[in-house]
py3Dmol code that shows the C-alpha trace and the ligand (Angstrom):
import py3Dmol

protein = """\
ATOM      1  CA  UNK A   1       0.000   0.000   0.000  1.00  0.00           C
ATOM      2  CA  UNK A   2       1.222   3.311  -0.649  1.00  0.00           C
ATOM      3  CA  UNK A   3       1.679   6.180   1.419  1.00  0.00           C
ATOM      4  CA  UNK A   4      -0.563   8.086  -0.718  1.00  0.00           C
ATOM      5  CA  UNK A   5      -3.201   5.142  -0.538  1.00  0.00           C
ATOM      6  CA  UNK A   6      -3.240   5.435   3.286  1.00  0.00           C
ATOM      7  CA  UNK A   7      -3.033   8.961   3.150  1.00  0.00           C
ATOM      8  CA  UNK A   8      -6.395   8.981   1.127  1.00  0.00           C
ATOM      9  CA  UNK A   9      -8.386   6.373   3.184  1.00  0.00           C
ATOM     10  CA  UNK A  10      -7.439   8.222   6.421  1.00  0.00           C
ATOM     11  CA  UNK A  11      -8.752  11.632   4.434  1.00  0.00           C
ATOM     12  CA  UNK A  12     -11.625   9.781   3.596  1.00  0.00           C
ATOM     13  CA  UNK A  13     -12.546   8.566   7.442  1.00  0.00           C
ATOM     14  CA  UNK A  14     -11.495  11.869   8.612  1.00  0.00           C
ATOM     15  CA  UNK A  15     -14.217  13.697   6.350  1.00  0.00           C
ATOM     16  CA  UNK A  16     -16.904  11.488   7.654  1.00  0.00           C
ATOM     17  CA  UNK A  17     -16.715  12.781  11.550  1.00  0.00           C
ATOM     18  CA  UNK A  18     -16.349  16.333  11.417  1.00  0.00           C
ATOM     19  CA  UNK A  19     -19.026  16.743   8.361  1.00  0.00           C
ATOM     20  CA  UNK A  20     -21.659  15.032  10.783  1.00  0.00           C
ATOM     21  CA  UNK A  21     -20.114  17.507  13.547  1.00  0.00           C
ATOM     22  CA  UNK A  22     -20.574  20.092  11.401  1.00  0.00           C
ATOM     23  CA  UNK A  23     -23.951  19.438  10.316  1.00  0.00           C
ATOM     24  CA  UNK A  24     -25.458  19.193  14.397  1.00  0.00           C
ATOM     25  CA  UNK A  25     -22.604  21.751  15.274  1.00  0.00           C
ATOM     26  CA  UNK A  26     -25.233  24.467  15.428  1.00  0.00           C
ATOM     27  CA  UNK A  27     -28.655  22.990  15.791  1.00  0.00           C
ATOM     28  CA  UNK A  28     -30.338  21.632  18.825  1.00  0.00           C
ATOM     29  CA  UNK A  29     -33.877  20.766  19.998  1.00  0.00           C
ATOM     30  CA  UNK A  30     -36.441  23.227  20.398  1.00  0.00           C
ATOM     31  CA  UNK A  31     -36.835  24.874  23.207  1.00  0.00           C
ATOM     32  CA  UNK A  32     -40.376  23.057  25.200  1.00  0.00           C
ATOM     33  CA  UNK A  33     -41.655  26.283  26.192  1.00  0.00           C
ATOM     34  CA  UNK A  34     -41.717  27.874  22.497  1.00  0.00           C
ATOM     35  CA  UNK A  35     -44.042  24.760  21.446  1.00  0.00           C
ATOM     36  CA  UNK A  36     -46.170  23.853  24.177  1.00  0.00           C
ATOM     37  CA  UNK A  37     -49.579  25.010  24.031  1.00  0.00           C
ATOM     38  CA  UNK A  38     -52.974  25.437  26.594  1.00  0.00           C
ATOM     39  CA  UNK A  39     -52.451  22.980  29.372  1.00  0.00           C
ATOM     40  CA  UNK A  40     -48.766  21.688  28.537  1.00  0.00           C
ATOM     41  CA  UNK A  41     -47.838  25.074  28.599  1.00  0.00           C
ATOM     42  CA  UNK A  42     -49.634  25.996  31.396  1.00  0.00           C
ATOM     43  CA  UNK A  43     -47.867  23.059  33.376  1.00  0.00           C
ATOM     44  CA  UNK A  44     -44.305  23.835  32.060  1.00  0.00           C
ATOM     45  CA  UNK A  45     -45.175  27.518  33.110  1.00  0.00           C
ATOM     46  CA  UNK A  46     -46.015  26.224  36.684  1.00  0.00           C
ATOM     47  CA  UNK A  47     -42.780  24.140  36.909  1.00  0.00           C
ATOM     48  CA  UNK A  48     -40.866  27.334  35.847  1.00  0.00           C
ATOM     49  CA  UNK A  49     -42.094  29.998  38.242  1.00  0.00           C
ATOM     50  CA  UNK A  50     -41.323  27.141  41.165  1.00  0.00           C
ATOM     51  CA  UNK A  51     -43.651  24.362  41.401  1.00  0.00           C
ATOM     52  CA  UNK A  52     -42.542  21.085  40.639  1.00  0.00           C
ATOM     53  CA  UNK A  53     -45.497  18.754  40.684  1.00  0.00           C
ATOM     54  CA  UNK A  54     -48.140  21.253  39.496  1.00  0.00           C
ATOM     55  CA  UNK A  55     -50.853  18.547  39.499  1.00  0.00           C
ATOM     56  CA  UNK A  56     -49.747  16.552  42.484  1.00  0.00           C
ATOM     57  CA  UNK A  57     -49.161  13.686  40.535  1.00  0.00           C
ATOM     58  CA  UNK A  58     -46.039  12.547  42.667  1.00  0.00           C
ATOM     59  CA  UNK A  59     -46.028   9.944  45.546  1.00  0.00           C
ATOM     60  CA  UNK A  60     -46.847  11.582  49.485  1.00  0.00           C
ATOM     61  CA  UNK A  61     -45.673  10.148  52.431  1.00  0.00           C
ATOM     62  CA  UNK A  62     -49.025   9.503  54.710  1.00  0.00           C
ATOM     63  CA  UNK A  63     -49.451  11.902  57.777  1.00  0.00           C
ATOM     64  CA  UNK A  64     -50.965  10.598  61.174  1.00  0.00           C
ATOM     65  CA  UNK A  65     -54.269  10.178  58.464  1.00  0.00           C
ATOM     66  CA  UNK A  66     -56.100  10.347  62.034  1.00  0.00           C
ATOM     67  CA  UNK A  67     -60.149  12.111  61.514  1.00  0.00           C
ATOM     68  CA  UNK A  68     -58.677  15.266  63.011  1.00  0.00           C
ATOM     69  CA  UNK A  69     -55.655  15.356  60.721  1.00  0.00           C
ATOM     70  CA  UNK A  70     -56.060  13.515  57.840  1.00  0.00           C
ATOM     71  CA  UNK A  71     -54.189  13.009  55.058  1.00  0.00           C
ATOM     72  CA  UNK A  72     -54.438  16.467  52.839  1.00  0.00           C
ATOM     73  CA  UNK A  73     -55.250  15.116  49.089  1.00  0.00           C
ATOM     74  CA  UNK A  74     -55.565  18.752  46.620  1.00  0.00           C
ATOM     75  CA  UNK A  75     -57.417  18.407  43.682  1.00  0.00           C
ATOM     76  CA  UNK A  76     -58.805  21.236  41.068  1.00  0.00           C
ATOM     77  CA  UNK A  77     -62.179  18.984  41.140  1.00  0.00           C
ATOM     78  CA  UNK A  78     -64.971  17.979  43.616  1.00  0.00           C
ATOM     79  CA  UNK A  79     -63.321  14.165  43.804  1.00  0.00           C
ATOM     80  CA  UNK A  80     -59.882  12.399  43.382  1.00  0.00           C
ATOM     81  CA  UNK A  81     -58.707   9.591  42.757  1.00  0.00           C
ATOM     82  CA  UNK A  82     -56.012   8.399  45.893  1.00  0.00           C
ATOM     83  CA  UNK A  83     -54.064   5.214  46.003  1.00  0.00           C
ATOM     84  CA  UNK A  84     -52.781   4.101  49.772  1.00  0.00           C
ATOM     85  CA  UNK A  85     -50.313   1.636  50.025  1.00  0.00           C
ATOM     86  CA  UNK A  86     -51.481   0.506  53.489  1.00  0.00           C
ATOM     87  CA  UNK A  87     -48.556  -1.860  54.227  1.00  0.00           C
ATOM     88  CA  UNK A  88     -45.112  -0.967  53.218  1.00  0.00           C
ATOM     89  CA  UNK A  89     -45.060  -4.619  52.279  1.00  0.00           C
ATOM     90  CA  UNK A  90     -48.118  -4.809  50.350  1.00  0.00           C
ATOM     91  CA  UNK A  91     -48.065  -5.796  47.055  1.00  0.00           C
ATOM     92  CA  UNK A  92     -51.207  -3.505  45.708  1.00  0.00           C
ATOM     93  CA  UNK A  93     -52.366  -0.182  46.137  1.00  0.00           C
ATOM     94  CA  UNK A  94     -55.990  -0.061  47.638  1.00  0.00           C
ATOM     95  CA  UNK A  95     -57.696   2.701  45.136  1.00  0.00           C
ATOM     96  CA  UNK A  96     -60.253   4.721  46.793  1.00  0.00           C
ATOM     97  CA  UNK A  97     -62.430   7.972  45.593  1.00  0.00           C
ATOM     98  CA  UNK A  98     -62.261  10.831  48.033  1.00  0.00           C
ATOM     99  CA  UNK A  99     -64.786  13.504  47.782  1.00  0.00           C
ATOM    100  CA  UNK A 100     -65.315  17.148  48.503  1.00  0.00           C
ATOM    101  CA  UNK A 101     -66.709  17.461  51.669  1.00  0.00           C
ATOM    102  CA  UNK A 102     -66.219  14.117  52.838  1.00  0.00           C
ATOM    103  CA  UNK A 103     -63.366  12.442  54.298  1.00  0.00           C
ATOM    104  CA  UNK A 104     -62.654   9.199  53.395  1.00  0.00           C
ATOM    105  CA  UNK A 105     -60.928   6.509  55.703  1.00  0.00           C
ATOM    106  CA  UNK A 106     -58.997   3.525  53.694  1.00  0.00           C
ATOM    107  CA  UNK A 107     -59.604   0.012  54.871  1.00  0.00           C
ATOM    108  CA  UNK A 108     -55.804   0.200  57.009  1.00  0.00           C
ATOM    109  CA  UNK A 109     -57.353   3.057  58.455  1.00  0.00           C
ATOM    110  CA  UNK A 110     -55.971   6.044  57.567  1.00  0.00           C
ATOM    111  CA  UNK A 111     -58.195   9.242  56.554  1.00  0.00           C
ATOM    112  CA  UNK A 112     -58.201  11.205  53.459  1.00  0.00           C
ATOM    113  CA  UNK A 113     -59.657  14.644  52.812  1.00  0.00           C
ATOM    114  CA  UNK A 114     -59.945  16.831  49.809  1.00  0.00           C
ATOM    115  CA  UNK A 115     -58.834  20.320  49.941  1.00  0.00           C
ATOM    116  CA  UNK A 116     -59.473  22.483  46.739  1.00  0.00           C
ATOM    117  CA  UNK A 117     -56.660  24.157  44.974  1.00  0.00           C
ATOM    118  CA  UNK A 118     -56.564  26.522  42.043  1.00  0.00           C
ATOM    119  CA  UNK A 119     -56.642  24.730  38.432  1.00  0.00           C
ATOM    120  CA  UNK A 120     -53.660  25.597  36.751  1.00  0.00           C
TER     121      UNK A 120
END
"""
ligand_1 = """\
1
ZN
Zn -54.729 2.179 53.319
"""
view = py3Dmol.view(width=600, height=400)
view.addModel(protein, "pdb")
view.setStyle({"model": 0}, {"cartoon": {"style": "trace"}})
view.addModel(ligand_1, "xyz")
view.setStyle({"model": 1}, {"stick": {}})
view.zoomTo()
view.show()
């Protein structure tokens, strides 16, 4: 093989790398924000100006859940949907409907009450 051979295959594998470098050197993905609309962007602006878990979506460590302090379950609607895992062992999750107005207690006996909070 000569050198000029081998200088021409390295050339060629050279090209290759920085072309594709060159081609995503200056492009990105879009900024979220700029495409989101209604609720999506709504959500995305809630995260921004500080709040995490806008719909309080994420898992909550149950209080005392006694009737005098129950567990504190926000919704936007008059009901919600709340999962208790009564057992830290337990396999399932014991689904339950909690109401407006009417605190529910689970079947391990822990209390749930809605409290209304602004729709986003
Ligand atoms: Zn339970």
């Amino acid at each position: 093989m000569s050198v000029l051979r081998v200088a021409t295959q390295m050339g060629a594998a050279a090209r290759r790398v920085p072309a594709l470098s060159r081609c995503f050197a200056y492009k990105s993905f879009a900024d979220p924000m700029e495409h989101a609309t209604g609720l999506e962007k709504r959500e995305l602006l809630a995260i921004q100006s500080g709040d995490p878990d806008p719909f309080n979506s994420n898992i909550v460590e149950r209080t005392a859940g006694t009737k005098d302090q129950p567990n504190l379950v926000a919704s936007a609607f008059d009901s919600r949907i709340v999962g208790c895992i009564c057992n830290e062992d337990c396999a399932s999750v014991n689904w339950m409907w909690v109401h407006k107005g009417t605190p529910r207690r689970c079947g391990c006996g822990h209390w749930f009450k809605l409290i209304e909070k602004a729709a986003i």
